[in-house]
VEXDREN-2710 file (C-alpha; in Angstrom, 1 decimal):
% VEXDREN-2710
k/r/px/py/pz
1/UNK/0.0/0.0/0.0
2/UNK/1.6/3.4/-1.0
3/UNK/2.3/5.8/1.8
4/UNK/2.2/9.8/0.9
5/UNK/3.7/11.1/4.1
6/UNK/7.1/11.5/5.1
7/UNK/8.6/9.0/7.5
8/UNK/9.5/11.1/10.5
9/UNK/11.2/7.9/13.1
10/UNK/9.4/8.1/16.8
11/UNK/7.0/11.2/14.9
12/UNK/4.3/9.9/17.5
13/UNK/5.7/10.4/20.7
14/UNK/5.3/13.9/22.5
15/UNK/8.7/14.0/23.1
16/UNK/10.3/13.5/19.2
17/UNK/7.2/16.4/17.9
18/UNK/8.7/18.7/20.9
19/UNK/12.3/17.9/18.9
20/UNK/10.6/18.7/15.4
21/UNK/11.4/21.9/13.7
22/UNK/7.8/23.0/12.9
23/UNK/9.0/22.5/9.4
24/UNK/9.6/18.8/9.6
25/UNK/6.4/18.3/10.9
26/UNK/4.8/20.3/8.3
27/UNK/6.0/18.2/6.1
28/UNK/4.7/15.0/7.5
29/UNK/1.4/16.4/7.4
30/UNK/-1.6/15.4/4.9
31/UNK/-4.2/17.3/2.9
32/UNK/-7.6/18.3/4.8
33/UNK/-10.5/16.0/3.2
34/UNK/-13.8/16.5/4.6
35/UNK/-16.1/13.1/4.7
36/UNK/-20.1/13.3/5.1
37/UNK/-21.4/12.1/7.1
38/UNK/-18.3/11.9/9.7
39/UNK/-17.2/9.2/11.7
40/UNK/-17.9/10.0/15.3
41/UNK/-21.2/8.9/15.7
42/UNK/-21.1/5.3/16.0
43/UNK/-21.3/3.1/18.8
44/UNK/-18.7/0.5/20.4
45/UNK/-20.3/-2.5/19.3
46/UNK/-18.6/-3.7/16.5
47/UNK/-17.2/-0.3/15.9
48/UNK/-14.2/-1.0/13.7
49/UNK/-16.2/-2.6/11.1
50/UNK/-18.8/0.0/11.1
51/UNK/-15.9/2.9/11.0
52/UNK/-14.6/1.0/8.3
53/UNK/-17.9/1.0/6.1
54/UNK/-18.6/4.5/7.1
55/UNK/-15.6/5.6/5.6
56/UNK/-15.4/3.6/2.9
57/UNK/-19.1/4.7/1.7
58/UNK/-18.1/8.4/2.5
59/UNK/-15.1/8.1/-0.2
60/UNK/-17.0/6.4/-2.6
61/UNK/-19.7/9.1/-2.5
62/UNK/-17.0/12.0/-2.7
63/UNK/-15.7/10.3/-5.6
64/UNK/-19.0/9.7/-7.2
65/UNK/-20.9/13.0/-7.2
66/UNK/-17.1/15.0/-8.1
67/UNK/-16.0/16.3/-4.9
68/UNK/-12.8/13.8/-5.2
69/UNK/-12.2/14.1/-8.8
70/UNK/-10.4/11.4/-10.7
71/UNK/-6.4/12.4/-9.8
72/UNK/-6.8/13.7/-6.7
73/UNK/-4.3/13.0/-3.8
74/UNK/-5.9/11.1/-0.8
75/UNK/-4.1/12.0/2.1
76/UNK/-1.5/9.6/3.4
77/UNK/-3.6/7.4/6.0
78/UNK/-2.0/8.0/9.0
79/UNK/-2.7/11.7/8.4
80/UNK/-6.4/10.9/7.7
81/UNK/-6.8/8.6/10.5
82/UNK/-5.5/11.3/12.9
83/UNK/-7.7/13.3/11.9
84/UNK/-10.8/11.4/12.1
85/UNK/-9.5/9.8/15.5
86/UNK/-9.4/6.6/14.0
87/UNK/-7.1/4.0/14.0
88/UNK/-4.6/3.5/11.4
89/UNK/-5.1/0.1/10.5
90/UNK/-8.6/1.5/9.5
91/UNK/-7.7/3.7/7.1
92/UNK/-5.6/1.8/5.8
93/UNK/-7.6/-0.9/4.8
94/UNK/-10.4/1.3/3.9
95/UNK/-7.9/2.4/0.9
96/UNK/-6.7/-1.1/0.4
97/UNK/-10.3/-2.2/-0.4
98/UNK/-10.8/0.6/-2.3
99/UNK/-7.6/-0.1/-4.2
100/UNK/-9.0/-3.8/-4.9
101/UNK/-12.3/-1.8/-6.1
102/UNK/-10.9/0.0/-8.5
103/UNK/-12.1/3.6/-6.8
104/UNK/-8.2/4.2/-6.1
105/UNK/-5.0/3.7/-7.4
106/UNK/-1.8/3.2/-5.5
107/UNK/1.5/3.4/-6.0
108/UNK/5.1/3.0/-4.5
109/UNK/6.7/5.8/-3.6
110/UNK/3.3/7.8/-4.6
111/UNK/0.5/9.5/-3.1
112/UNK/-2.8/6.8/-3.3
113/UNK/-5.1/9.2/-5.9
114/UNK/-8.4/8.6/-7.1
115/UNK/-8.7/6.6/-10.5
116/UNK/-9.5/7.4/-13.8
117/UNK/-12.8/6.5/-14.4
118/UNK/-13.7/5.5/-10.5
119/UNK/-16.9/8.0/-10.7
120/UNK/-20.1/7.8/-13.2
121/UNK/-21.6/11.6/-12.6
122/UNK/-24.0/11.1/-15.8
123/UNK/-25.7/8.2/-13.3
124/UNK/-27.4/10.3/-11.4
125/UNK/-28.5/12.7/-13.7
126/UNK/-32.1/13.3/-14.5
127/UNK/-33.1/12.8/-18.2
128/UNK/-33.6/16.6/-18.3
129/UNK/-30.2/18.0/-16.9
130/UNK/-28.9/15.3/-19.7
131/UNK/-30.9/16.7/-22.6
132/UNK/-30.0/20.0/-21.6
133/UNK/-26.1/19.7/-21.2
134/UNK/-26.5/17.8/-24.8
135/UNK/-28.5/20.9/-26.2
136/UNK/-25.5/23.1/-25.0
137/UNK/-23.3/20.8/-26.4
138/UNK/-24.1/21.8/-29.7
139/UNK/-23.3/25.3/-29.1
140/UNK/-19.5/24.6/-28.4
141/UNK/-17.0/27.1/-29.6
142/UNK/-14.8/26.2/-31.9
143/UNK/-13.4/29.4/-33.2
144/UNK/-13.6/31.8/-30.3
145/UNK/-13.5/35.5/-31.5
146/UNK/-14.9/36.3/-28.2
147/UNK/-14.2/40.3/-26.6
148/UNK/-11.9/41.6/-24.1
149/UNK/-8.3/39.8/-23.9
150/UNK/-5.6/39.1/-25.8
151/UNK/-4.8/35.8/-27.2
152/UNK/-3.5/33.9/-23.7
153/UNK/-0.7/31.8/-25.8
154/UNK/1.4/35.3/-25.9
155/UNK/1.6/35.8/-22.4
156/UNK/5.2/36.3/-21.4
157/UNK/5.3/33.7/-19.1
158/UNK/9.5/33.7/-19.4
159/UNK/9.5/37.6/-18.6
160/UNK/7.1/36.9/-15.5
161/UNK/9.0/34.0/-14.0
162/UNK/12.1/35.8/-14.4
163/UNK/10.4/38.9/-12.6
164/UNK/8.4/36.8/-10.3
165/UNK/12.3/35.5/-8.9
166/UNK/13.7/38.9/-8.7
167/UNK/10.5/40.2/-6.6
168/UNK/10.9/37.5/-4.6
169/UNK/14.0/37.2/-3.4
170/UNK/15.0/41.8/-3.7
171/UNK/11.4/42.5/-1.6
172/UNK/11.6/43.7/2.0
173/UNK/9.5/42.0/4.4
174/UNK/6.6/44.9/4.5
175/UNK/5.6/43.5/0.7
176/UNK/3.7/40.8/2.2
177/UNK/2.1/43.4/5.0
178/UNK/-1.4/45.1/4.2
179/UNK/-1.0/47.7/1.7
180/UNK/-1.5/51.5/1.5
181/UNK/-4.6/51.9/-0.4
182/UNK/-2.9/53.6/-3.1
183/UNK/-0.6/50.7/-3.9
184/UNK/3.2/49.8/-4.4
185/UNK/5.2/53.0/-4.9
186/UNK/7.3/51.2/-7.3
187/UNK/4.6/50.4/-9.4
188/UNK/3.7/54.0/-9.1
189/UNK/6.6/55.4/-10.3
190/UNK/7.4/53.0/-12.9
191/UNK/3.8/53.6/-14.7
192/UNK/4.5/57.5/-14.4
193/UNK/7.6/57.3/-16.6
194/UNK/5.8/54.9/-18.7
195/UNK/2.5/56.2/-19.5
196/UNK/4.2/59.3/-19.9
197/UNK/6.7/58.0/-22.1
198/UNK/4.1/56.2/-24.3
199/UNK/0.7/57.5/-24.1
200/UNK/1.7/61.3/-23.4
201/UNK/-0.2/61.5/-19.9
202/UNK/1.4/64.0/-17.5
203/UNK/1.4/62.5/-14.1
204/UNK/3.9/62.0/-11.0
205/UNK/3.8/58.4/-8.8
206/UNK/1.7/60.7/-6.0
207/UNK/-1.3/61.2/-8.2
208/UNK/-1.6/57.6/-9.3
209/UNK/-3.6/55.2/-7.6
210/UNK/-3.5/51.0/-8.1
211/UNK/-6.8/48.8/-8.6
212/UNK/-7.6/45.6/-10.1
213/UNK/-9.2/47.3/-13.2
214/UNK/-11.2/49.8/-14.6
215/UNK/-14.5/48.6/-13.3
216/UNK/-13.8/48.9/-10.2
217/UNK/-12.3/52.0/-10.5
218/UNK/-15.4/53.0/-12.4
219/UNK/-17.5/51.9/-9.0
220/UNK/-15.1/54.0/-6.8
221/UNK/-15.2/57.1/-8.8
222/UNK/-19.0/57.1/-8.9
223/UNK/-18.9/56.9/-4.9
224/UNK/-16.1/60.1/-4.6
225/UNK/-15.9/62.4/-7.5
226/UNK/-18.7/61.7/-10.5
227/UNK/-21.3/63.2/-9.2
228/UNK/-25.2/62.6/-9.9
229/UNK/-25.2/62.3/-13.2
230/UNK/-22.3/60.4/-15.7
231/UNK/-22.5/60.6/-19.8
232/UNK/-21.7/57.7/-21.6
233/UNK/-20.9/56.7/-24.9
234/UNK/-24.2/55.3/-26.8
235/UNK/-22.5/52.4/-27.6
236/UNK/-19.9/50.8/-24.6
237/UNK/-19.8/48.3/-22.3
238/UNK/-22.8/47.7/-20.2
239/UNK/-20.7/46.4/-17.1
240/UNK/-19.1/50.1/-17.0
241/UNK/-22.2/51.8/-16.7
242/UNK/-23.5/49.1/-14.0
243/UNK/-20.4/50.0/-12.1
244/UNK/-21.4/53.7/-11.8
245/UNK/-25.0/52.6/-11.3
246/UNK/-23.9/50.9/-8.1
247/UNK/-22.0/53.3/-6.6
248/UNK/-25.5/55.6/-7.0
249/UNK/-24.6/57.8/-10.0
250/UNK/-27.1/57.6/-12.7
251/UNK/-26.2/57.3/-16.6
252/UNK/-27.3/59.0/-19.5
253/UNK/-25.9/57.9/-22.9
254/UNK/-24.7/60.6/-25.6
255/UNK/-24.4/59.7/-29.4
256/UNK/-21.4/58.5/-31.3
257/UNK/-20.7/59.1/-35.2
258/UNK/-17.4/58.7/-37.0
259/UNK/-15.5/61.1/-35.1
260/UNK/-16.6/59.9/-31.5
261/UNK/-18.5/61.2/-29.1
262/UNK/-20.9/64.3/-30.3
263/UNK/-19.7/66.9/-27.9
264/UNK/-22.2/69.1/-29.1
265/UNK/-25.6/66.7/-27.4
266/UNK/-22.6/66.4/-24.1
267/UNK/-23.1/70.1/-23.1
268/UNK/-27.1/69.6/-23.7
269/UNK/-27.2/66.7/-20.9
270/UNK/-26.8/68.6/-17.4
271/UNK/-23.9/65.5/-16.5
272/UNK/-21.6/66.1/-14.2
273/UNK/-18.8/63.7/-15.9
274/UNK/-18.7/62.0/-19.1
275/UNK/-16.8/58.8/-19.3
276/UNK/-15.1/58.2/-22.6
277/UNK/-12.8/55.7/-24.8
278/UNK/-11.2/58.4/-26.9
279/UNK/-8.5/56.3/-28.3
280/UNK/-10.3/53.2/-29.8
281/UNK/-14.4/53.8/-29.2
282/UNK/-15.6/50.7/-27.8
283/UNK/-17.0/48.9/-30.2
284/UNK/-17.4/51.0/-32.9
285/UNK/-13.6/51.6/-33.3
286/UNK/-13.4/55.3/-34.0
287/UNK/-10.9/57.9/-32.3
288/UNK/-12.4/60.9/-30.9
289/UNK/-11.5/63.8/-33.4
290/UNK/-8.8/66.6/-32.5
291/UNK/-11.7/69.0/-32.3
292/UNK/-14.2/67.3/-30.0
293/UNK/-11.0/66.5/-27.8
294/UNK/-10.2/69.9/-27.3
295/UNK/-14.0/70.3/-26.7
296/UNK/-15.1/68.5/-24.7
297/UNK/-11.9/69.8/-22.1
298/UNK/-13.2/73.5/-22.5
299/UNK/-16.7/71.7/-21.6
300/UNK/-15.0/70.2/-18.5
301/UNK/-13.6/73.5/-17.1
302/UNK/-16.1/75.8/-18.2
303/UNK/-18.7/73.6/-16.5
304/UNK/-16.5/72.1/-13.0
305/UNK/-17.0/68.7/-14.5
306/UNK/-15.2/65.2/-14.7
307/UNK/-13.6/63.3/-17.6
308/UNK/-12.9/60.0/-17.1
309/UNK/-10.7/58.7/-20.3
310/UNK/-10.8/54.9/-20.6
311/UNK/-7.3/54.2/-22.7
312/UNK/-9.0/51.2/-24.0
313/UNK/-6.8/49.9/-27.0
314/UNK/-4.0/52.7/-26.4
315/UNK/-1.6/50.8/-26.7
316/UNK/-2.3/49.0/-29.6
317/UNK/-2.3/50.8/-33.4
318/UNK/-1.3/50.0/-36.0
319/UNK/-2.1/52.6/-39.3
320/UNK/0.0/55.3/-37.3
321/UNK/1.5/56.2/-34.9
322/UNK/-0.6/56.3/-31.8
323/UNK/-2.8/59.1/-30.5
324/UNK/-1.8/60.4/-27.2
325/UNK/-4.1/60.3/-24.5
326/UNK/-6.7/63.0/-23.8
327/UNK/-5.4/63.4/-20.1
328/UNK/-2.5/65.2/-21.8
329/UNK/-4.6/68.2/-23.0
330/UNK/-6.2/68.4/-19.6
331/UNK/-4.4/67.0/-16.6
332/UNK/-6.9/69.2/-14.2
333/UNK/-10.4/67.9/-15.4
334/UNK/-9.3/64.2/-17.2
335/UNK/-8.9/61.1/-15.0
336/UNK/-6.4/58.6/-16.9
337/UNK/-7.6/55.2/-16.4
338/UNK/-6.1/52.1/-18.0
339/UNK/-5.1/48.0/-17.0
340/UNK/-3.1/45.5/-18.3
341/UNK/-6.5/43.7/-18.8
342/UNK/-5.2/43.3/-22.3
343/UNK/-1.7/43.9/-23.0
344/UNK/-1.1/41.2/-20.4
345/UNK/-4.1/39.2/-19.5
346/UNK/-7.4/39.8/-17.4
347/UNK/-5.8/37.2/-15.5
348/UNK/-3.4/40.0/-13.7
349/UNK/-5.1/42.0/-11.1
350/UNK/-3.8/45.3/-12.1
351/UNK/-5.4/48.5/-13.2
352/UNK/-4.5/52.3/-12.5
353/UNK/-6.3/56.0/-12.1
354/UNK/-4.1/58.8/-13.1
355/UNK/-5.3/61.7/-11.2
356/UNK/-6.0/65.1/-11.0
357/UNK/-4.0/66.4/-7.6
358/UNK/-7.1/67.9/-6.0
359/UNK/-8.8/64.6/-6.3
360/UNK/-6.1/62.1/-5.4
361/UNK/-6.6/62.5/-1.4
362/UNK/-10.9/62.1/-2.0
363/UNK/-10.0/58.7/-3.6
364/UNK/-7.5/57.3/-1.5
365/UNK/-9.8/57.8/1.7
366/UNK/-12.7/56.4/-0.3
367/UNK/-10.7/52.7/-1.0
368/UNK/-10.2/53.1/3.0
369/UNK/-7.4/52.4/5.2
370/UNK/-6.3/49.2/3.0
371/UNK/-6.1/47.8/-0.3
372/UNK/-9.3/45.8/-0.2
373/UNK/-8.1/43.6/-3.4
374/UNK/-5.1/44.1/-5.7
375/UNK/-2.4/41.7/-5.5
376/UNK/0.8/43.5/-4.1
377/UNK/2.7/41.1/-5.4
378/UNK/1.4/41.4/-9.3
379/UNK/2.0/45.1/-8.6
380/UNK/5.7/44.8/-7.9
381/UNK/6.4/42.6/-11.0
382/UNK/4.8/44.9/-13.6
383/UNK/7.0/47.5/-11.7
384/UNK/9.5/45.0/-12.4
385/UNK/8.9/44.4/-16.1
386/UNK/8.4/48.3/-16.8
387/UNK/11.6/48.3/-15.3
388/UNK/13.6/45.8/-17.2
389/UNK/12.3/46.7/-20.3
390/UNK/10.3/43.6/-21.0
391/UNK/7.0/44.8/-20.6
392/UNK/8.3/47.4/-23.6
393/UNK/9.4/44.5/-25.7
394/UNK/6.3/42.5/-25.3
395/UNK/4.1/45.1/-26.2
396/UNK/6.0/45.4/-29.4
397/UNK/5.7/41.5/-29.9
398/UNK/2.0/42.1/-29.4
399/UNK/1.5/44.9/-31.8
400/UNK/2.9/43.2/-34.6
401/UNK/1.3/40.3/-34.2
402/UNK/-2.2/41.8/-33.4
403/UNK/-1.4/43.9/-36.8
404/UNK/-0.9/40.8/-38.9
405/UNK/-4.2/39.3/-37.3
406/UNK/-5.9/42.3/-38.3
407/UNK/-4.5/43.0/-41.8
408/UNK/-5.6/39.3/-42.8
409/UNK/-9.0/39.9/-41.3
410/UNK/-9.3/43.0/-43.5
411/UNK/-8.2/40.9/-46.9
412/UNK/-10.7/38.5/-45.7
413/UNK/-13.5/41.1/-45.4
414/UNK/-12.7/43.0/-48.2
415/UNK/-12.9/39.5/-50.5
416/UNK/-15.9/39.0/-49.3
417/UNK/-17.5/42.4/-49.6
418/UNK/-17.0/44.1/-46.7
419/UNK/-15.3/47.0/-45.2
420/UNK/-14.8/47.7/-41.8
421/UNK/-15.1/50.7/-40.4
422/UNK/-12.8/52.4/-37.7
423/UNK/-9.3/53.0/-37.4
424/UNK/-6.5/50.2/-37.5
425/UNK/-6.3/49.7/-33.5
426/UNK/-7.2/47.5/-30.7
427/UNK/-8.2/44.0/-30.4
428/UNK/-11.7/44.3/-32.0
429/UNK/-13.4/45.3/-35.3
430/UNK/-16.9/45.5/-36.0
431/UNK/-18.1/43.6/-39.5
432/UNK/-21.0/45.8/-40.7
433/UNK/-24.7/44.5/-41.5
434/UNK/-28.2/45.2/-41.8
435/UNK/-30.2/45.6/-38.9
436/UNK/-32.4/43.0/-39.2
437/UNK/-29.7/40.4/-40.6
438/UNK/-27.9/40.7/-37.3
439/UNK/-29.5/38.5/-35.2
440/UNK/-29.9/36.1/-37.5
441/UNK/-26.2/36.2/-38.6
442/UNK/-25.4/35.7/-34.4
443/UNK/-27.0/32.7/-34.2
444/UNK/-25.6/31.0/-37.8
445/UNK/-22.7/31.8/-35.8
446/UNK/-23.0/30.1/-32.9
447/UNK/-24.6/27.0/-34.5
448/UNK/-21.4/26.7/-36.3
449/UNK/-19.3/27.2/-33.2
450/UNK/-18.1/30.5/-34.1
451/UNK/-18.3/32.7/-31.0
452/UNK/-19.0/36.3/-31.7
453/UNK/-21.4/39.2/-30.5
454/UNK/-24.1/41.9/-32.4
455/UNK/-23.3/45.3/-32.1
456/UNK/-26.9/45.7/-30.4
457/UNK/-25.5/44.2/-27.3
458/UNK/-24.0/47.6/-26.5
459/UNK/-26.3/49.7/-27.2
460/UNK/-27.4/51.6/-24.2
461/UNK/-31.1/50.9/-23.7
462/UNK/-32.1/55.0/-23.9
463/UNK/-30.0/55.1/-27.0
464/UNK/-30.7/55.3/-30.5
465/UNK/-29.5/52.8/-33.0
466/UNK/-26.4/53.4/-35.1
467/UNK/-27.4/53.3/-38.6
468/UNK/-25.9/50.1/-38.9
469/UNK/-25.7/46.8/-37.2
470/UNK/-22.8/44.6/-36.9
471/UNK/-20.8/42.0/-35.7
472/UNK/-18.1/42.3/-33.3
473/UNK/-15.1/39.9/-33.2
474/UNK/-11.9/39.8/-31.5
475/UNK/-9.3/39.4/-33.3
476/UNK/-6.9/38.7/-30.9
477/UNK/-8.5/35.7/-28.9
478/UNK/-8.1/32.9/-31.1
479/UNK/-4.4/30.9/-30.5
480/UNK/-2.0/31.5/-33.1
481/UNK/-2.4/28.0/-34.0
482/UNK/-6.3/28.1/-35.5
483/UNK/-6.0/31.5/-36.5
484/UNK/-6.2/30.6/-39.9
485/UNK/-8.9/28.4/-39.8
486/UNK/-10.7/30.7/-37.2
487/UNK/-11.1/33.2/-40.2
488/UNK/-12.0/30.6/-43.1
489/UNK/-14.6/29.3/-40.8
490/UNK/-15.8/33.4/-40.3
491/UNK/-15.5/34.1/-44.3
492/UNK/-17.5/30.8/-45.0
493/UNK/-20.4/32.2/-42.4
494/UNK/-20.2/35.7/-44.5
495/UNK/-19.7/34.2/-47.4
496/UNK/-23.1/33.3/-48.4
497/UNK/-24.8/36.1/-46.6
498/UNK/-24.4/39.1/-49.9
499/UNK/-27.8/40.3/-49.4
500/UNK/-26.9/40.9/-45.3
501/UNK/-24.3/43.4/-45.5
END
């Protein structure tokens, strides 16, 4: 019978665990596994016997309904056994029979994990649960131009282990203590230099404050410095404006055209703050125009009200070079907020509000005394890679390989019969079609496993229409791998739809 634990000699007398290092006896220690129904209630007659089928039944019923998933380390069975105040022997030959079963497997030298196979979860499945995970079956995604990240196979996961090390081993000590609700200074004062550098925004490490995203930093601003009422973008993401909604500010949404926002309805709509992408306008993928910029700041400080600039896509164009942010023409009334969401990966917890001075102490008291949730330790290695240069060199990696994914959509598009609008930027582009074809189109889409979104999706519910419809794909989800065949499988769904566009 295999044994996971390490053999500590005499490990059960008080006096050898007084002599452990704490370490040592870490080490000897099992995994927690909790058993229903426990062990304890059972009575001295014949109690081994019925300890032993108690257990055994309460493994096999772990195993069956998925709790203990095929491959999962048991726990060696002396650790098991003192913690269910059983003895040993019990355990043990719980697992052996279980072994002869075919529920476990054990080995040598290895932990004793549950088998491949041991558990039947479709047996105990109604005929409806059945029909209906069959049904959703047929709506699995095979090409995934889903929104919102990058494609995952180009994260720099050399860069980050290297970081990850350096972190790790030049950190002092008060890294791993609560935080200062404006986050790292390192991280700070590296994103200063570098969004300065890159995007043109003039800020210092003291006016910056670290999140998670720009949701959440959405929520917080609608709670300090937005006021009652925030414009939006007709078209946008429905989670932002949720965000503000929750933190009590209400939302009214302000058309778009081709050169962004119309600045012109903004100063008719009584808001106190006007949240904007001005780089890449989500979805429809136009820049705000040099004028409206320029506008909609005299707006701001003619009227004491907020901009809040989402930098969504800032980083990533590719006709020209790229537009500098709108906090640069008006570091009193814009609020610069950006993540790595996707020039890294939603899976990194870090996000940033550059910040007018006169605000930066209101928002720092509002996230309270702590940081409630951003990694501190993701914080320091972006410092890290902003530092080292890496962060710079993937960024580059990206943008050329983003560009390539979207010049072959394009030549795709374009042999089919359509054109895209918007500028060359971002992760995103927006296939034009006919109102009513839309919908339809969607769910041809999705019966062929392509995974894509209408353009109605975000449209604000008190806005107008744009006078097209669309599709929305991302471009840079799929792996580099099915790329190819990700488009021929979109250009065969477009192909045959002429009369759509």
């Amino acid at each position: 019978m295999a044994e996971n634990s390490v053999n500590l000699p005499g490990a059960d007398s008080p006096a050898a665990r007084s002599r452990d290092p704490w370490g040592e006896v870490a080490a000897g220690l099992g995994a927690d596994l909790f058993l229903d129904p426990p062990l304890a209630n059972t009575g001295t007659r014949g109690r081994a016997a019925t300890l032993r089928r108690t257990l055994a039944e309460a493994l096999r019923s772990a195993i069956r309904d998925g709790r203990l998933p095929p491959g999962t380390a048991l726990p060696p069975y002396r650790s098991l056994a003192a913690d269910l105040g059983v003895a040993r022997g019990t355990v043990s030959a719980v697992y052996q029979e279980l072994v002869a079963e075919g529920w476990l497997t054990a080995r040598q030298g290895s932990a004793t994990r549950v088998a491949e196979g041991a558990a039947h979860p479709d047996a105990g499945r109604d005929a409806s649960t059945v029909q209906t995970a069959t049904a959703t079956a047929t709506f699995r995604i095979q090409h995934d131009f889903s929104l919102g990240q990058p494609c995952a196979g180009m994260f720099p996961r050399t860069d980050w282990v290297r970081a990850t090390r350096r972190v790790l081993t030049d950190c002092a000590d008060d890294a791993f203590a609560p935080a200062h609700p404006q986050g790292r200074p390192e991280l700070r004062l590296a994103l200063a230099g570098y969004l300065g550098r890159t995007r043109g925004v003039r800020t210092t490490a003291d006016r910056i404050v670290l999140g998670t995203a720009v949701q959440s930093a959405l929520e917080l601003l609608s709670r300090t410095v937005i006021g009652d009422v925030l414009a939006v973008e007709s078209h946008g993401l429905p989670f932002h404006w949720r965000a503000v909604e929750r933190g009590g500010t209400g939302v009214v949404p302000i058309p778009v055209d081709g050169e962004g926002m119309v600045v012109d309805e903004l100063e008719r709509s009584g808001a106190s703050a006007v949240l904007l992408t001005p780089s890449h306008q989500f979805p429809t993928g136009v820049a705000l125009s040099p004028a409206r910029r320029m506008q909609v700041v005299d707006w701001a400080r003619r009227t004491g009200a907020v901009i809040v600039e989402d930098d969504y896509d800032g980083e990533f164009r590719y006709d020209r070079d790229p537009v500098g942010a709108l906090q640069a023409l008006g570091p009193d009334v814009v609020i610069h907020a950006g993540s790595v969401s996707k020039s890294l990966s939603p899976a990194v917890r870090a996000g940033w509000l550059a910040l007018p001075d006169h605000l930066v102490e209101k928002v720092v008291q509002a996230k309270g005394l702590r940081e409630p949730d951003a990694s501190i330790l993701d914080q320091l290695i972006l410092a890290d890679l902003i530092g080292s240069g890496a962060y710079d060199r993937h960024i580059r990696r990206s943008r050329q390989a983003y560009r390539a994914r979207r010049d072959a959509l394009v030549d795709a598009m374009t042999a089919t019969g359509f054109r895209l609008p918007g500028i060359a930027a971002g992760l995103h582009a927006v296939i034009p079609v006919e109102h009513d074809a839309e919908n339809a189109l969607v769910h041809r889409a999705f019966a062929r496993g392509i995974g894509l979104v209408g353009l109605s999706v975000f449209r604000h519910p008190d806005a107008e229409p744009l006078p097209y419809g669309g599709l929305v794909v991302g471009f840079g989800t799929p792996a580099a791998s099915t790329y190819t065949a990700d488009l021929e499988a979109l250009t065969r769904l477009l192909a045959g739809s002429g009369d759509d566009r």
